[in-house]
TIROFI-50320 format. One record per atom (N, C-alpha, C, CB): residue number from 1; residue in three letters; x negated, y negated, z negated. Coordinates in Angstrom, 1 decimal, m for minus. Glycine has a CB too. Example, Ala and Ser with C-alpha at 12.3 -4.5 7.8 and 13.67 -1.06 7.14 Angstrom:
2
[node 1; 'Ala'; [m13.2; 5.7; m7.8]];
[node 1; 'Ala'; [m12.3; 4.5; m7.8]];
[node 1; 'Ala'; [m13.2; 3.3; m7.8]];
[node 1; 'Ala'; [m11.3; 4.5; m9.0]];
[node 2; 'Ser'; [m12.8; 2.2; m7.1]];
[node 2; 'Ser'; [m13.7; 1.1; m7.1]];
[node 2; 'Ser'; [m12.9; 0.0; m7.9]];
[node 2; 'Ser'; [m14.1; 0.6; m5.7]];
% end
This chain:
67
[node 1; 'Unk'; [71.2; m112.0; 19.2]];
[node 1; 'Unk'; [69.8; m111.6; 19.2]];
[node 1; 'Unk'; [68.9; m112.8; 18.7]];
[node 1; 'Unk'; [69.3; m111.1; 20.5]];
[node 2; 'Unk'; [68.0; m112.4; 17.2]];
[node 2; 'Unk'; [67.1; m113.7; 17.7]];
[node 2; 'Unk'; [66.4; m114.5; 18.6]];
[node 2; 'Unk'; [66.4; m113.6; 17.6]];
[node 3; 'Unk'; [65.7; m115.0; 18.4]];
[node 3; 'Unk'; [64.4; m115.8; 19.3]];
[node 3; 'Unk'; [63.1; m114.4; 19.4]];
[node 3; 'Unk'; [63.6; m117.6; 18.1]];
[node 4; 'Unk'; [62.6; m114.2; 18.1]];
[node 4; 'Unk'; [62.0; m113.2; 18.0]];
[node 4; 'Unk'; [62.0; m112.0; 19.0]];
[node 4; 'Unk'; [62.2; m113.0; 17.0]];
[node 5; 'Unk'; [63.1; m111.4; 18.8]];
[node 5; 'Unk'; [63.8; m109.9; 19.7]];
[node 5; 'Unk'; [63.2; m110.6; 20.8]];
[node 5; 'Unk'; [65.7; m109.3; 19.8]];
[node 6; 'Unk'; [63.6; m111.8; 21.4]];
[node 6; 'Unk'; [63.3; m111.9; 22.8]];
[node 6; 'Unk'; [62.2; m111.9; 23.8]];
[node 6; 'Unk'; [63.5; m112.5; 22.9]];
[node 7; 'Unk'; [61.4; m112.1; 22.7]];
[node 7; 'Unk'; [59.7; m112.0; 22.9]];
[node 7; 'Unk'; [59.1; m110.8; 22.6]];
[node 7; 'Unk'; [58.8; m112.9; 22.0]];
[node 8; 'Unk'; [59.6; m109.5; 22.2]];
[node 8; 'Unk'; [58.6; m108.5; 21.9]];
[node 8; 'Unk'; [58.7; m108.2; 23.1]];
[node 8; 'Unk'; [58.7; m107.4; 21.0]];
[node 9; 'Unk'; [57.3; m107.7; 23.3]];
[node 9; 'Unk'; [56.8; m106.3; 24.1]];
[node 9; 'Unk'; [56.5; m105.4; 23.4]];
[node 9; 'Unk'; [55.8; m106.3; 25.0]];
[node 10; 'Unk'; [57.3; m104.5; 24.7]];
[node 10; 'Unk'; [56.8; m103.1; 24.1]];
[node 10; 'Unk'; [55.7; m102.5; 24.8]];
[node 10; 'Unk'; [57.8; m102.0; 24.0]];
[node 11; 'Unk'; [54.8; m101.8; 24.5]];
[node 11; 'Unk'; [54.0; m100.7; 25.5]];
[node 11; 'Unk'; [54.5; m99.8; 26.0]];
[node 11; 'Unk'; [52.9; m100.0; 25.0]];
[node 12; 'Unk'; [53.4; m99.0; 26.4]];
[node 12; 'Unk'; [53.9; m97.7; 27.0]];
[node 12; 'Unk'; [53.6; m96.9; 26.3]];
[node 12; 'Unk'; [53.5; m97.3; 28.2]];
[node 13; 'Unk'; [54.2; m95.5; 26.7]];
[node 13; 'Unk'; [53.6; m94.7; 25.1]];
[node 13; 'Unk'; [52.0; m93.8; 25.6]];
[node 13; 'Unk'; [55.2; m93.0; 24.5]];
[node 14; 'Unk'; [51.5; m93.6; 24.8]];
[node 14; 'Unk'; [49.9; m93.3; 25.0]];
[node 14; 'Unk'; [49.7; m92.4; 26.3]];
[node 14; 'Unk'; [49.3; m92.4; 23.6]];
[node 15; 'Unk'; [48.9; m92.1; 26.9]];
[node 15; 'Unk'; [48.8; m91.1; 27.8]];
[node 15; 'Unk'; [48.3; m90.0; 27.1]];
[node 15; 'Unk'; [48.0; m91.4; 28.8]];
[node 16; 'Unk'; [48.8; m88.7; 27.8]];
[node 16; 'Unk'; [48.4; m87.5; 27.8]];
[node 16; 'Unk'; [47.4; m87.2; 27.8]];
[node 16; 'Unk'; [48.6; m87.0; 28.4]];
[node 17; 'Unk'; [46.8; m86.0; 27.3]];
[node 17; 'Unk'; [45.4; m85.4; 27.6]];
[node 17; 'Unk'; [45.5; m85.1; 29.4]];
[node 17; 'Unk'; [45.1; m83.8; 26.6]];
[node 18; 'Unk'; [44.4; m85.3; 30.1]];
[node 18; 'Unk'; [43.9; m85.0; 31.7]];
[node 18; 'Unk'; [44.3; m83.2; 31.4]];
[node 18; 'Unk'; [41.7; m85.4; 32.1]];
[node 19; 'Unk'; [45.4; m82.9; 32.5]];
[node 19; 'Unk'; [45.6; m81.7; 32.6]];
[node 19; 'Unk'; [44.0; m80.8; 34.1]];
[node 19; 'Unk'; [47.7; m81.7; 33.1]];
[node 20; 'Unk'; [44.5; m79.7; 33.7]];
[node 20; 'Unk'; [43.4; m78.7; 33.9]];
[node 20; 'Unk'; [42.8; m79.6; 36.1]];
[node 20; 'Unk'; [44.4; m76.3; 33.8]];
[node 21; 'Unk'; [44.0; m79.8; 36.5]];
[node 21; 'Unk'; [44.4; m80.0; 38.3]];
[node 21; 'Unk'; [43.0; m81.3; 38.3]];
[node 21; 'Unk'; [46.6; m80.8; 38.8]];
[node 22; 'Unk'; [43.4; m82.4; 36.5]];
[node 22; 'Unk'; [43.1; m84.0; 37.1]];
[node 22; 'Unk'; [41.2; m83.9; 36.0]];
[node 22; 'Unk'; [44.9; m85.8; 36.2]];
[node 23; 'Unk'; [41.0; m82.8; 36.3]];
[node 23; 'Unk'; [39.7; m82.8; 35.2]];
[node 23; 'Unk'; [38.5; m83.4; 35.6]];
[node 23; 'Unk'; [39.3; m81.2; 34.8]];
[node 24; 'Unk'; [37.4; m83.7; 35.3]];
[node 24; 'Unk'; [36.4; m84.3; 35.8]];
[node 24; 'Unk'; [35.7; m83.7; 36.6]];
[node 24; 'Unk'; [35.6; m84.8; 35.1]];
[node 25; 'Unk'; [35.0; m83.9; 37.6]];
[node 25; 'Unk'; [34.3; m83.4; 38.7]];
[node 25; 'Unk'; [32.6; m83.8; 38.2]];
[node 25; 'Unk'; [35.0; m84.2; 40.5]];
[node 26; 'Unk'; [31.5; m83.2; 38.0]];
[node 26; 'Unk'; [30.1; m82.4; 37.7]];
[node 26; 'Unk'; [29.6; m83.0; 38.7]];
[node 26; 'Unk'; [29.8; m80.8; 37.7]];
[node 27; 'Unk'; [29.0; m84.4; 38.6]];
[node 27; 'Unk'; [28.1; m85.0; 39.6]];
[node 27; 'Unk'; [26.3; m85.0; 39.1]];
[node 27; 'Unk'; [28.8; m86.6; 40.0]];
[node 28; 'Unk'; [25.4; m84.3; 39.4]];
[node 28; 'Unk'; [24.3; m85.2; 38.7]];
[node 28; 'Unk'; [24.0; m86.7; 38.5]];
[node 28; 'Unk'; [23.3; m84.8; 39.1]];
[node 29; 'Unk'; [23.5; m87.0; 37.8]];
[node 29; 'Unk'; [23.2; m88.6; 37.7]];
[node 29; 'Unk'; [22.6; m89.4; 38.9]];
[node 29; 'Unk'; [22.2; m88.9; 36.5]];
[node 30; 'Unk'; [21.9; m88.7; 39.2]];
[node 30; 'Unk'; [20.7; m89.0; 40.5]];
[node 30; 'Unk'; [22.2; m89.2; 41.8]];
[node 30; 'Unk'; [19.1; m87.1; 40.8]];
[node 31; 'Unk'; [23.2; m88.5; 41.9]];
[node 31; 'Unk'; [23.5; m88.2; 43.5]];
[node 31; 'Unk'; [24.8; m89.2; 42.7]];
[node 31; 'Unk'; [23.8; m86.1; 44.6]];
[node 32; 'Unk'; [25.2; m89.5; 42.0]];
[node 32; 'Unk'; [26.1; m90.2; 41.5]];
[node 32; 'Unk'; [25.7; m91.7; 41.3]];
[node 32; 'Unk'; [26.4; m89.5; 40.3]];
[node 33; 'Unk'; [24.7; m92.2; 41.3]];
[node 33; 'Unk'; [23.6; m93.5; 41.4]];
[node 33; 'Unk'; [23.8; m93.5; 42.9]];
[node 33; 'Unk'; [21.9; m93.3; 40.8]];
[node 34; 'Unk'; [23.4; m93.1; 44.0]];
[node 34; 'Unk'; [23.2; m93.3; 45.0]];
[node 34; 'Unk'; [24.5; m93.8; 45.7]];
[node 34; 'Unk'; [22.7; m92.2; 45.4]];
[node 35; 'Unk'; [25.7; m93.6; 45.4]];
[node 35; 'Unk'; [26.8; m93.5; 45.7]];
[node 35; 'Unk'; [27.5; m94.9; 45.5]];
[node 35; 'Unk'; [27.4; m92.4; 44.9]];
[node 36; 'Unk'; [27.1; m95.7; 44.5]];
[node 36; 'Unk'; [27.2; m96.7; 44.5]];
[node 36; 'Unk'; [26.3; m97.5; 45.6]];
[node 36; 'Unk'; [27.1; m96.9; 43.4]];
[node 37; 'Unk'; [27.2; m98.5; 45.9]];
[node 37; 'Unk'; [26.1; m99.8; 46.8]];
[node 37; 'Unk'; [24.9; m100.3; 46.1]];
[node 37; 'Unk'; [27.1; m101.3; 47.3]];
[node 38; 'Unk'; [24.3; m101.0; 47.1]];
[node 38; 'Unk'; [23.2; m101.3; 46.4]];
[node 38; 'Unk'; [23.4; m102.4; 45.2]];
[node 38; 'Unk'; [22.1; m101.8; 47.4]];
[node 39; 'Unk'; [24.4; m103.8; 45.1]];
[node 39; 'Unk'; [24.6; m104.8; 44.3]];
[node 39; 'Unk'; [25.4; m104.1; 43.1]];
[node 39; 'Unk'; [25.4; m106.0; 45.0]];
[node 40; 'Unk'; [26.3; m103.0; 42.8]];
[node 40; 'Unk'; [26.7; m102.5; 42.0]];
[node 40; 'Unk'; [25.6; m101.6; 41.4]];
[node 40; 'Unk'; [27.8; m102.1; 42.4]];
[node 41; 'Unk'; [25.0; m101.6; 41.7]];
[node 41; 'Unk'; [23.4; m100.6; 41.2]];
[node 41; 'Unk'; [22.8; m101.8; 40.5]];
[node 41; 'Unk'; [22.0; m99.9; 42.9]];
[node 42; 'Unk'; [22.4; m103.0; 41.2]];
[node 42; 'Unk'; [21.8; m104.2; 40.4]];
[node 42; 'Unk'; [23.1; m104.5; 39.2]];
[node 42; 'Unk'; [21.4; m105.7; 41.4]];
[node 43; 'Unk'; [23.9; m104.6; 39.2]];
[node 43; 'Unk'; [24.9; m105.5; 38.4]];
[node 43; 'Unk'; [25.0; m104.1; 36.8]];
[node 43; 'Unk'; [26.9; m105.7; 39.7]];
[node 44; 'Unk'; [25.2; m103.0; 37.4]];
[node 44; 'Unk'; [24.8; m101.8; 36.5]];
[node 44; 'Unk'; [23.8; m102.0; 35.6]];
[node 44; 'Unk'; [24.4; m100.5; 37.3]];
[node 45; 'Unk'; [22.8; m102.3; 36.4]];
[node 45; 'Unk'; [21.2; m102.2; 35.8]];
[node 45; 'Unk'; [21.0; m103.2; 34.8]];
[node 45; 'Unk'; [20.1; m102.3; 36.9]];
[node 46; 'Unk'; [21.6; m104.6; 35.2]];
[node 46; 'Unk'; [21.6; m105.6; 34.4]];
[node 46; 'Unk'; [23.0; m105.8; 33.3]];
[node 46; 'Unk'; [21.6; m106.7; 35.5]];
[node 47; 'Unk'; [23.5; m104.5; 33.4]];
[node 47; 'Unk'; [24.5; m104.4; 31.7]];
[node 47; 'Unk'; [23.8; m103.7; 31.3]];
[node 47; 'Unk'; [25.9; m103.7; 31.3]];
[node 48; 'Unk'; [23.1; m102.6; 31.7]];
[node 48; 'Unk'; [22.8; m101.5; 30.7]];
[node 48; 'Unk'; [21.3; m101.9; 30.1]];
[node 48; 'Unk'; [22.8; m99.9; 31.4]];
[node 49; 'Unk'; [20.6; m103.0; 30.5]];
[node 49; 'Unk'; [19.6; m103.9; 30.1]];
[node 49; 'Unk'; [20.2; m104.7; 29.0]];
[node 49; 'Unk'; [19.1; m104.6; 31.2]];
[node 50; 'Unk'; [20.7; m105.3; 29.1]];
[node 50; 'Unk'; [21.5; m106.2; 27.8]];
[node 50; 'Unk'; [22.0; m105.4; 26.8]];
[node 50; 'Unk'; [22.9; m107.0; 28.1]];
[node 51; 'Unk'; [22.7; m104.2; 27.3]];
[node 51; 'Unk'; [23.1; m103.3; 25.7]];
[node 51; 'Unk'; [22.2; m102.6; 25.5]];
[node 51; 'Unk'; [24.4; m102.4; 25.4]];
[node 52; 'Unk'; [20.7; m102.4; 25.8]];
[node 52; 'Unk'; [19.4; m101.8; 25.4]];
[node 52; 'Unk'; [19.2; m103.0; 24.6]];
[node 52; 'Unk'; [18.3; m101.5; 26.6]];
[node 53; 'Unk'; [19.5; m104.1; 25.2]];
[node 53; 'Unk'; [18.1; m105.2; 24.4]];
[node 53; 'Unk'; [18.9; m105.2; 23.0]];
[node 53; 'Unk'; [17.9; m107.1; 25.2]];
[node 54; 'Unk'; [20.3; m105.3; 23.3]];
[node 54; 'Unk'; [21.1; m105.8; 21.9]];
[node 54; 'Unk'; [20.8; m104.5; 20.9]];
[node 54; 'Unk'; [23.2; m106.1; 22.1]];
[node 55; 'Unk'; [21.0; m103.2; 21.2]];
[node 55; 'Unk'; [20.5; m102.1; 20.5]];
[node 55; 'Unk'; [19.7; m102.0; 20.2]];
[node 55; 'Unk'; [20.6; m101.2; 20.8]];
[node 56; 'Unk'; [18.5; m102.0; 20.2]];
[node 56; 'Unk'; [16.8; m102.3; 20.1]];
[node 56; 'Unk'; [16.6; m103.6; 19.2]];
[node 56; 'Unk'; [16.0; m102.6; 21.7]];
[node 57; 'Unk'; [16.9; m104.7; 19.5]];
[node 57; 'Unk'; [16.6; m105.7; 18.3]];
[node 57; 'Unk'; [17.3; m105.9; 17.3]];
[node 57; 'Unk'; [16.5; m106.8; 18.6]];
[node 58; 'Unk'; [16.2; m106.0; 16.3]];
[node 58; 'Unk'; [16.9; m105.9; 14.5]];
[node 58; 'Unk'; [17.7; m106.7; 14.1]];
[node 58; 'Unk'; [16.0; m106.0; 13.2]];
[node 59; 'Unk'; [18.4; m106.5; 13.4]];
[node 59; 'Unk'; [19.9; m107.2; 13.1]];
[node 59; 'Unk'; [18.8; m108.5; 12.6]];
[node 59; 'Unk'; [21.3; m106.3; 11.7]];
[node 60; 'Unk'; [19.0; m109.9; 12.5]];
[node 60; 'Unk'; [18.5; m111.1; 11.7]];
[node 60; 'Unk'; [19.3; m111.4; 10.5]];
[node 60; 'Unk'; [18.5; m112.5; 12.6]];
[node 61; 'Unk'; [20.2; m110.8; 9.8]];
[node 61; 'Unk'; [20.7; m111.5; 8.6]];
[node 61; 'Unk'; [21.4; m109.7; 7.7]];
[node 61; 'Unk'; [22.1; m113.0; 9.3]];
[node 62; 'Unk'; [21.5; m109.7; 6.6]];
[node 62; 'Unk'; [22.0; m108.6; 6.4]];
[node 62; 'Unk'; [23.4; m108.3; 6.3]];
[node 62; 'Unk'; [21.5; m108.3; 5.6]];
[node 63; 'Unk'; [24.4; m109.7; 6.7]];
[node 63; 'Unk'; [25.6; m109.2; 7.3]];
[node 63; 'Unk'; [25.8; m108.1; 8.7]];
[node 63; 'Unk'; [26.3; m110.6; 7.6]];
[node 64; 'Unk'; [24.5; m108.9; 9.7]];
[node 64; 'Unk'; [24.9; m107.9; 11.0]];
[node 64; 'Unk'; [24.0; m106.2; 10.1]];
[node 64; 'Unk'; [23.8; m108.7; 13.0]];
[node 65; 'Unk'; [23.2; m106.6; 9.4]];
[node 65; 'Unk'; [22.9; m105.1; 9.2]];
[node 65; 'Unk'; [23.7; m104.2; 8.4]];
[node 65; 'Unk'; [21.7; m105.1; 8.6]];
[node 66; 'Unk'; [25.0; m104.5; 8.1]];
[node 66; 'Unk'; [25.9; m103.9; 6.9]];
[node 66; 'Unk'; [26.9; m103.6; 8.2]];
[node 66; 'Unk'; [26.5; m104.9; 5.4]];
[node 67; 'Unk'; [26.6; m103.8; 9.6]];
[node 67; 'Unk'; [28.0; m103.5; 10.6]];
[node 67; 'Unk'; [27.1; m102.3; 11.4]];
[node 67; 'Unk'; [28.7; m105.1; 11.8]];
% end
């Protein structure tokens, strides 16, 4: 066996589609917010602030505006 062979990894093979048993459960947003603690509520609030800001301001060069 090579050197090579000895180093691969392999993965696993993809997962399945979520059968009908493991399907998502219909929380509203409001009772689903609450549910979290209060520092995971701040820590939330302060990502989804940063990928507002990055979405909202204009690209500065027209490489980022061609992505």
């Amino acid at each position: 066996m090579s050197k090579e062979a000895q180093n691969v990894f392999t993965s696993p093979p993809p997962r399945g589609p979520i059968a009908a048993t493991q399907a998502a459960m219909v929380v509203p947003l409001e009772q689903l917010w609450t549910r979290f603690p209060r520092t995971r509520q701040q820590e939330l609030i302060g990502q989804l602030t940063r990928v507002m800001a990055q979405r909202l301001t204009p690209p500065n060069d027209k490489e980022e505006a061609d992505e």
